[in-house]
C-alpha positions as CSV (number, residue, x, y, z in Angstrom):
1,X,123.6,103.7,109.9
2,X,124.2,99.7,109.9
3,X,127.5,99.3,107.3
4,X,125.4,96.9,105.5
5,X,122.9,99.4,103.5
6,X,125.5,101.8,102.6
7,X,125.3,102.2,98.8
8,X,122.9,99.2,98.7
9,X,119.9,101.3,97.2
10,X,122.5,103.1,94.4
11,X,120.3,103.1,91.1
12,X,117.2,103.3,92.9
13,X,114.7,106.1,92.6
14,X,112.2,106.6,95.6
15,X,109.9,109.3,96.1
16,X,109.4,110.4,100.0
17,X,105.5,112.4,99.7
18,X,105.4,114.8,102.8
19,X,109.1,115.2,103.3
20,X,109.5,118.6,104.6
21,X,110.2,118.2,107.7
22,X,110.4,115.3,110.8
23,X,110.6,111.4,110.0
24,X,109.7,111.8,106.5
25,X,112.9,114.3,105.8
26,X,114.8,111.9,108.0
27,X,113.9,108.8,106.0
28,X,114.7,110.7,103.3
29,X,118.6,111.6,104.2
30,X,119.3,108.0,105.4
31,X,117.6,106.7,101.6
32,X,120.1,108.9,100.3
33,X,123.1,108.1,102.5
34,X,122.5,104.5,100.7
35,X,122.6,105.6,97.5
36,X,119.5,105.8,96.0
37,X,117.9,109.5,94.2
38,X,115.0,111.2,96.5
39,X,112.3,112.7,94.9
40,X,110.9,114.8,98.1
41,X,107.3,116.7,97.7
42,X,105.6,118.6,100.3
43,X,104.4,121.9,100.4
44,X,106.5,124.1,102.3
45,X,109.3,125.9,99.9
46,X,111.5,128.7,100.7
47,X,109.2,131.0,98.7
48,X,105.9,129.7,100.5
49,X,104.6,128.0,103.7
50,X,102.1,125.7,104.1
51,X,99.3,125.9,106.3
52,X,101.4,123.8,109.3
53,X,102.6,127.6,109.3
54,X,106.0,126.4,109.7
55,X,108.9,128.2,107.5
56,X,112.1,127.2,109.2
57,X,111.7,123.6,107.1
58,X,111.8,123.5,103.5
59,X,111.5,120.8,100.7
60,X,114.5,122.6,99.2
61,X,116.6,122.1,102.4
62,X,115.7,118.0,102.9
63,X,116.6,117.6,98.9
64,X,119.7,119.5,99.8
65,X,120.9,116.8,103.0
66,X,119.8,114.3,100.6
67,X,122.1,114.9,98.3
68,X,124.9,115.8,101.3
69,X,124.2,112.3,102.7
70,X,125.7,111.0,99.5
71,X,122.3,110.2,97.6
72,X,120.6,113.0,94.8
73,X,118.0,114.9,96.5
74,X,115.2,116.6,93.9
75,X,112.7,118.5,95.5
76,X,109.4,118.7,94.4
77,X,106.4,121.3,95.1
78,X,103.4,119.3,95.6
79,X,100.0,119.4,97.2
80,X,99.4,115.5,96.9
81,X,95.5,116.5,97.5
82,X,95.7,117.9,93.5
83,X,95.6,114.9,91.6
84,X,96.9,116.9,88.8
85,X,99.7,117.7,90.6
86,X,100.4,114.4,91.8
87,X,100.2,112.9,88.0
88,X,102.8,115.3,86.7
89,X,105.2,114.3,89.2
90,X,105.0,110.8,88.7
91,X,105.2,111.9,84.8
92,X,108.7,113.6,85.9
93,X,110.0,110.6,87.5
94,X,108.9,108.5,84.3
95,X,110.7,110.5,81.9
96,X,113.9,111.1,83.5
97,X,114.1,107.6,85.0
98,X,111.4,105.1,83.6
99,X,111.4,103.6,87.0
100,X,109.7,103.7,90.8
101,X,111.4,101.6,93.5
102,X,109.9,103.0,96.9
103,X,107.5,105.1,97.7
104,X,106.5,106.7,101.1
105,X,103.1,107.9,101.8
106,X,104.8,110.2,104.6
107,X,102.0,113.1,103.9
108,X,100.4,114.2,107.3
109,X,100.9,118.1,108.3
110,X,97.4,117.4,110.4
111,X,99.1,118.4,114.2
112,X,97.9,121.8,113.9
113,X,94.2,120.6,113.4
114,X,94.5,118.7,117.1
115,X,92.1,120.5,119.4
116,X,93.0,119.8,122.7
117,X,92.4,118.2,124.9
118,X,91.6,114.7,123.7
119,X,88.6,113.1,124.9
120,X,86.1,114.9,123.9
121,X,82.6,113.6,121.9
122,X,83.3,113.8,117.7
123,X,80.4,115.6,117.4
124,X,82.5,118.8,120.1
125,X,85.2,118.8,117.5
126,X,84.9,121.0,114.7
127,X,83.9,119.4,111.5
128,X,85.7,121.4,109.1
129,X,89.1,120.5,111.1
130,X,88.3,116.8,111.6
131,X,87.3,116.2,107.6
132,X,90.5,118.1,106.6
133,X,92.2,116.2,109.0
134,X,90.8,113.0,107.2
135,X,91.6,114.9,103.9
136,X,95.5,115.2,104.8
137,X,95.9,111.5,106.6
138,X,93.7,109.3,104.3
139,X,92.8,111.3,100.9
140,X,96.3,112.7,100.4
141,X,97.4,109.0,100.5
142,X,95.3,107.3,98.2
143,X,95.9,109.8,95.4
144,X,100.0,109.5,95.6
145,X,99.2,105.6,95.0
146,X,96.7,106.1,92.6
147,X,99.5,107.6,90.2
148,X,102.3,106.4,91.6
149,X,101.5,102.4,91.8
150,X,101.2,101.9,87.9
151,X,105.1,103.0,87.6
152,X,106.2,101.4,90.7
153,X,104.9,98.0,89.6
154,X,106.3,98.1,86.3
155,X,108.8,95.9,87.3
156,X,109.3,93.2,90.2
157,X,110.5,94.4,93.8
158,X,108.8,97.8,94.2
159,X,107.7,98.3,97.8
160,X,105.3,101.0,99.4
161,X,105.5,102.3,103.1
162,X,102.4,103.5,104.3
163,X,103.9,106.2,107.6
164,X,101.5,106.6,110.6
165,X,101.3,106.7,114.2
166,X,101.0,103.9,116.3
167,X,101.4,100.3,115.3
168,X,98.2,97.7,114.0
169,X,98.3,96.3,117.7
170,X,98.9,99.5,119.4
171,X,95.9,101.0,117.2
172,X,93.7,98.1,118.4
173,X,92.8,101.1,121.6
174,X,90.7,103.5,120.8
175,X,93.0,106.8,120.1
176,X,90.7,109.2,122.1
177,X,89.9,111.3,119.3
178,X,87.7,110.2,116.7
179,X,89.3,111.9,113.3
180,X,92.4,111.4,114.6
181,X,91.9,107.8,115.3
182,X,90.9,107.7,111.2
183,X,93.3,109.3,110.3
184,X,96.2,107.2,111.7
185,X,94.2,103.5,111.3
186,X,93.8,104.4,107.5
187,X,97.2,104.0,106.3
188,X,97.8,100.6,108.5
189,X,94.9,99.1,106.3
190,X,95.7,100.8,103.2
191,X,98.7,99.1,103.4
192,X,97.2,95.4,104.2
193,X,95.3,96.0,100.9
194,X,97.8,97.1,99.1
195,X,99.9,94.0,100.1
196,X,96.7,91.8,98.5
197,X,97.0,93.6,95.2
198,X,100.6,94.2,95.0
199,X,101.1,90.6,95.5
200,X,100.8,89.2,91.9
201,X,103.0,92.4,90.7
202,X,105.8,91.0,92.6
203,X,106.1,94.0,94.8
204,X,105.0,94.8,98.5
205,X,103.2,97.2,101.0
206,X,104.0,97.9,104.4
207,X,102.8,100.5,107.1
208,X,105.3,101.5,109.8
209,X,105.5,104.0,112.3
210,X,107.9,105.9,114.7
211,X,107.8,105.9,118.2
212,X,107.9,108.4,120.5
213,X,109.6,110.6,117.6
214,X,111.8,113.9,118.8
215,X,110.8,115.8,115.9
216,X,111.5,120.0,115.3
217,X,108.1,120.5,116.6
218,X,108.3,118.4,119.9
219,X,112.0,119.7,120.2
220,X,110.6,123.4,120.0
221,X,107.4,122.5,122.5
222,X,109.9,121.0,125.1
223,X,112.6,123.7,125.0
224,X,115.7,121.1,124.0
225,X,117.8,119.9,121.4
226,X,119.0,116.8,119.8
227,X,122.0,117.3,121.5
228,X,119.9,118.3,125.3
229,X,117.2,116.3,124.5
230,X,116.9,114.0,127.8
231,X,116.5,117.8,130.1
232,X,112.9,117.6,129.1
233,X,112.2,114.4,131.0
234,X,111.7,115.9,133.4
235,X,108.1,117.9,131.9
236,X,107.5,114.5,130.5
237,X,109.2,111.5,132.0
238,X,107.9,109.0,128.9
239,X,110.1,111.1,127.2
240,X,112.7,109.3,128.2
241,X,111.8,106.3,125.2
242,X,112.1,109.3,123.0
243,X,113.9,108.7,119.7
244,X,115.3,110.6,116.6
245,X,114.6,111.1,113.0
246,X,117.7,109.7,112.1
247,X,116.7,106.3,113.9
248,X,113.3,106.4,112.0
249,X,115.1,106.9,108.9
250,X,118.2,104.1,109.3
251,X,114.6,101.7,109.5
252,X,113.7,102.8,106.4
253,X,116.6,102.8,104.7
254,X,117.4,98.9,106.4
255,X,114.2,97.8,105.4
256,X,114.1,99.3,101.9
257,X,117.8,97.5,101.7
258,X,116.7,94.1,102.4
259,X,116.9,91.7,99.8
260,X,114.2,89.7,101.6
261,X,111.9,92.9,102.2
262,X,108.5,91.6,101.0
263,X,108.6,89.1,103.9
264,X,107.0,91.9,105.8
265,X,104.3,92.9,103.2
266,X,101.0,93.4,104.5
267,X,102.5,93.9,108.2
268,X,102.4,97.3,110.3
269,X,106.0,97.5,111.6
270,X,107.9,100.3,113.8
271,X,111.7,101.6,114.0
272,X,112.0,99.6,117.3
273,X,110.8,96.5,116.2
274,X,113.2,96.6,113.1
275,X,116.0,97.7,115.3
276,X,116.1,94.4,116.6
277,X,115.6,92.4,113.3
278,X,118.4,94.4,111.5
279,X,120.5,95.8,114.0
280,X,120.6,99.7,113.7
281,X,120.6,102.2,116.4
282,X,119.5,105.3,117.0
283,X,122.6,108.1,117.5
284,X,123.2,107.3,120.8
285,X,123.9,103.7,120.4
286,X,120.7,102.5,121.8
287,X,117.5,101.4,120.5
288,X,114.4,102.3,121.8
289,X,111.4,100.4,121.3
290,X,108.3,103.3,122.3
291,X,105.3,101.3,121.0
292,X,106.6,98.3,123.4
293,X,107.1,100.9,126.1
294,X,103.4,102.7,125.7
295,X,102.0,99.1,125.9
296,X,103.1,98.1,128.8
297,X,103.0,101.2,130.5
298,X,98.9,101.2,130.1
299,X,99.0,97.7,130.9
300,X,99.8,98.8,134.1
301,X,103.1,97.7,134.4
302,X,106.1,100.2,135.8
303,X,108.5,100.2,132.6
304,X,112.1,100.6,132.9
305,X,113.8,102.9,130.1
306,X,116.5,100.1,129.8
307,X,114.3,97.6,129.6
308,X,113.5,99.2,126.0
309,X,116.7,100.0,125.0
């Protein structure tokens, strides 16, 4: 992580919604590696699993590198589509801090609701899976702000980062699958509106998304590692603009850090594009810019991986 936000967020409280596993547990860690306490929710524990069906990440585990990194990690079981839920967490983070700095609607954990292959009519998807989908991506969003806004904007400088996939211009295309398409434009204008009404408060919104993001899912369904990562270009040569969780997360933590952060409210922004405003890289000293890469690449151009590194 860039020297510059190490211990820069010490005193500040932030609650990470969704961070069990992938860029959300990633931004996280690096929040913590720069001082600040983590409140992480999600609702995969080490006594119970979620739907994703995925064990082998916990919200115990991602409080636990929190607090490694050098920042304290609580973890939190939530379902942020139980607004009760949601309210008593925010009621936890009152009492024991009377204070909200940063919050990150990170709350997905729709993947498994993809039917394959893209293209398809909306009306050959299920309906059950698409609305859920909708449920996870949109609803699960606006009830974590719903509680979570009135104690963030009790004071001057609180900021809100709205995670999805793909950026505003990127998202202009049409995402080839209807409730997906919903799910993942939601959050970019949730966050432009929240800019409007955040304004007179003094604090900001912003959505912001990874790029081609080498998560413990894509890891698994590729056969690699962080450490072997660049063997599966060869099943998918875009993979090559890949990046990790920890470059996702040094954004986060460089954007929450900046001084001059509400600059960028209202704006959807990605790791690659802040790489270049603030300088951080991803682990192995480069910084890839996959939204820039996707682009071009169905622009019809022939990118070059250095050319977005």
């Amino acid at each position: 992580m860039d020297v510059s936000t190490q211990g820069a967020l010490a005193g500040k409280i932030a609650l990470v919604a969704g961070a069990t596993r992938g860029a959300s547990r990633a931004m996280a860690v690096e929040l913590g590696r720069a001082g600040a306490t983590v409140y992480v929710t999600g609702r995969t524990t080490r006594e119970k699993a979620s739907e994703v069906g995925r064990s082998t990440e916990t919200i115990e585990e991602t409080a636990e590198l929190v607090t490694a990194a050098g920042g304290t990690g609580i973890a939190v079981p939530t379902d942020h589509l139980e607004p009760q839920r949601v309210r008593e967490l925010v009621e936890r983070i009152d009492q024991a801090h009377g204070r909200l700095d940063l919050l990150i609607n990170g709350v997905w954990g729709g993947d498994h609701l993809i039917e394959w292959p893209f293209g398809k009519k909306m009306w050959e998807y299920d309906l059950d899976r698409g609305l859920r989908m909708l449920r996870l991506g949109i609803d699960a969003h606006l009830i974590t702000s719903r509680y979570a806004l009135p104690l963030l904007t009790r004071r001057p400088g609180g900021l809100v980062i709205e995670v999805t996939d793909g950026t505003a211009e990127y998202n202009a295309r049409y995402r080839d699958h209807l409730y997906f398409d919903l799910a993942k434009y939601a959050p970019i204008r949730l966050a432009f509106g929240l800019a409007e009404e955040l304004r007179d408060l003094g604090c900001a919104a912003v959505s912001f998304s990874p790029g081609f993001l080498r998560s413990e899912t894509m890891l698994e369904h590729y056969g690699v590692t962080e450490e072997n990562w660049r063997e599966a270009i060869e099943q998918e040569p875009n993979f090559c603009i890949s990046e990790s969780p920890a470059y996702v997360g040094r954004a986060v933590a460089a954007l929450a850090a900046d001084p001059e952060r509400a600059r960028w409210s209202g704006q959807s922004l990605s790791s690659g594009q802040l790489a270049r405003v603030y300088g951080f890289t991803d682990l192995d000293g480069t910084q890839p810019d996959g939204w820039r890469f996707f682009m071009d690449h169905e622009a019809g151009k022939e990118p070059k991986e250095e050319d977005y590194r």
